[in-house]
C-alpha positions as CSV (number, residue, x, y, z in Angstrom):
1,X,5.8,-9.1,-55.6
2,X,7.2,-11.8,-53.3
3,X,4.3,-12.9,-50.7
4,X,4.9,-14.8,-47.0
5,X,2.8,-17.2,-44.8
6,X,2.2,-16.5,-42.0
7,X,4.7,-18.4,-40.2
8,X,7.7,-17.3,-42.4
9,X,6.6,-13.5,-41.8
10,X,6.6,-13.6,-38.6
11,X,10.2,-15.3,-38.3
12,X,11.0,-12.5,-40.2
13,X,9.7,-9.7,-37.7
14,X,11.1,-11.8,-34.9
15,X,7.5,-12.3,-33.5
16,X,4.6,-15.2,-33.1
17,X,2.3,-16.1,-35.8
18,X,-0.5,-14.9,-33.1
19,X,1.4,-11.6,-32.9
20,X,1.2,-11.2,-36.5
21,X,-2.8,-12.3,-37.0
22,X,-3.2,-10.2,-33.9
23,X,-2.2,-6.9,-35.7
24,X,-3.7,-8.5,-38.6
25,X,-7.6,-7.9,-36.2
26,X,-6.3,-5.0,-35.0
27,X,-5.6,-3.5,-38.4
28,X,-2.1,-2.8,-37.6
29,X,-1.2,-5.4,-40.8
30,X,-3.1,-6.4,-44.1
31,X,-3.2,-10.0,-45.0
32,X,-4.1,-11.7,-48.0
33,X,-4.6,-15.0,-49.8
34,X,-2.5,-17.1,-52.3
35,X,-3.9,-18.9,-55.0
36,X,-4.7,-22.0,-52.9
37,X,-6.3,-19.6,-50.2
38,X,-3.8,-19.7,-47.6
39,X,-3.1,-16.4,-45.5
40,X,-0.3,-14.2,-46.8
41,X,1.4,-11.3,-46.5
42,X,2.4,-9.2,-49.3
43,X,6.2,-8.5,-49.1
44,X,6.0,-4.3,-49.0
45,X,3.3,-4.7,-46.4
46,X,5.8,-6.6,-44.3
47,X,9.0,-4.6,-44.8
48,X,6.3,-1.3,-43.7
49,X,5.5,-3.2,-40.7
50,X,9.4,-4.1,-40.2
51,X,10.0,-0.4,-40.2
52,X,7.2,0.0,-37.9
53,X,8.1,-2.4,-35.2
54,X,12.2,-1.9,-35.5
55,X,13.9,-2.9,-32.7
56,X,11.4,-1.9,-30.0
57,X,8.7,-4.8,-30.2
58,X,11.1,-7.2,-31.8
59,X,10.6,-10.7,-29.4
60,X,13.9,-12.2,-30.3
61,X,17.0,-10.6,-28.7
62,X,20.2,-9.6,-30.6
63,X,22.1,-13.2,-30.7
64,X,25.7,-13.5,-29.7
65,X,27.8,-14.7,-32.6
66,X,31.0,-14.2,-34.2
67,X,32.4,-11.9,-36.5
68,X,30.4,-13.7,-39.3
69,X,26.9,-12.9,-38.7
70,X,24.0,-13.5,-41.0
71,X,21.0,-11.6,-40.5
72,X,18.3,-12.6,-42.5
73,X,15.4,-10.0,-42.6
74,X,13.4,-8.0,-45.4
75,X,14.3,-5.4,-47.6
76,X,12.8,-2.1,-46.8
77,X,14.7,0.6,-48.8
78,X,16.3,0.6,-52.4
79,X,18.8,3.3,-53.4
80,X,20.0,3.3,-57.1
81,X,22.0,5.8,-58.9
82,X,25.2,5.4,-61.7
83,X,26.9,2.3,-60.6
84,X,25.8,2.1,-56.7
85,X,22.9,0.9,-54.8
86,X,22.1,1.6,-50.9
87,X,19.7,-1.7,-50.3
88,X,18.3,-1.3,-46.0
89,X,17.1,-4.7,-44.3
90,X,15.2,-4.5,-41.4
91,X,16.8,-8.3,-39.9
92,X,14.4,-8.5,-36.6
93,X,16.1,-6.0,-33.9
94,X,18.9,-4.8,-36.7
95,X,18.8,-2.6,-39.2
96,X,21.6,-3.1,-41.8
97,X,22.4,-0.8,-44.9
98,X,24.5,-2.2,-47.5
99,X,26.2,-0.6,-50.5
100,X,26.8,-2.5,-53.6
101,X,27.0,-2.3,-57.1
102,X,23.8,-1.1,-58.9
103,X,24.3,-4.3,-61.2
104,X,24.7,-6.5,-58.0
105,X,21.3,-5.1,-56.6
106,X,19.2,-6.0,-60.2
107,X,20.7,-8.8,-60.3
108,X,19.6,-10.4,-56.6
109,X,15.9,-8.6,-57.6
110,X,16.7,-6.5,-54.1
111,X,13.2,-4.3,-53.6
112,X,11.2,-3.1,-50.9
113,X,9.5,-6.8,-49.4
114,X,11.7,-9.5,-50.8
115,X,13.7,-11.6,-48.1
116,X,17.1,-11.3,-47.7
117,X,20.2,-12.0,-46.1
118,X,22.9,-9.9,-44.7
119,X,26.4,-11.1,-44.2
120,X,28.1,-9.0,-41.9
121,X,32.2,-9.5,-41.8
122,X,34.4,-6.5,-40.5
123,X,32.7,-3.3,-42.3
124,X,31.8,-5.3,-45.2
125,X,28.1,-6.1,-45.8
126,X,27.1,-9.0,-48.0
127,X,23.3,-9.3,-49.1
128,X,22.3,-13.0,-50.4
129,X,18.9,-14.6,-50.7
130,X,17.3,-17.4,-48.6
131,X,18.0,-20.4,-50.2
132,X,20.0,-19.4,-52.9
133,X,19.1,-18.2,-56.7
134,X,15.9,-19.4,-57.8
């Protein structure tokens, strides 16, 4: 399961790193540690606390672009069934459901806590990850 530093989780939620160690004290969020003992967050803990937050607490407002937005943000729903998939990010203040093929969705690894990033153009929704294929 994909885990994020502190920093990158809370770019994610649209909020401080002191936000995010602040809900950490208050219990509101779990952390962790990696393997060199560095504060993380475990990727379904942060897509929970995505849902959580929505666009109410989100410290970032909606940006003005273009047709062509990107909204990167975290999975936090995954839909399968025949040849379709129904993958939700939560992208800071927006909420974006995207409907792809099944295959599409295994093949990206969409689940519940992995960043992602949706490509909004007309009423077509395209999901791609940060950085490209690993």
């Amino acid at each position: 399961m994909p885990q994020f530093r502190i920093a990158d989780a809370a770019r994610l939620l649209g909020v401080s790193d002191d936000s995010l160690r602040r809900w950490a004290d208050q219990g509101r969020l779990t952390l962790g540690r990696d393997e060199a003992g560095r504060l993380v967050v475990d990727g379904v803990e942060l897509a929970r606390t995505a849902q959580e937050i929505g666009p109410a607490e989100a410290a970032l407002p909606a940006p003005q672009q273009s047709a062509r937005n990107h909204f990167p943000g975290l999975v936090t729903g995954v839909r399968k069934d025949g040849l379709m998939a129904q993958v939700e990010i939560q992208a800071g203040p927006h909420r974006v459901v995207s409907l792809m093929s099944r295959e599409a969705a295994e093949e990206l690894g969409l689940e519940v806590g992995v960043a992602a990033i949706a490509s909004v153009k007309a009423t077509n929704v395209v999901v791609d990850l940060p950085g490209g294929r690993a």
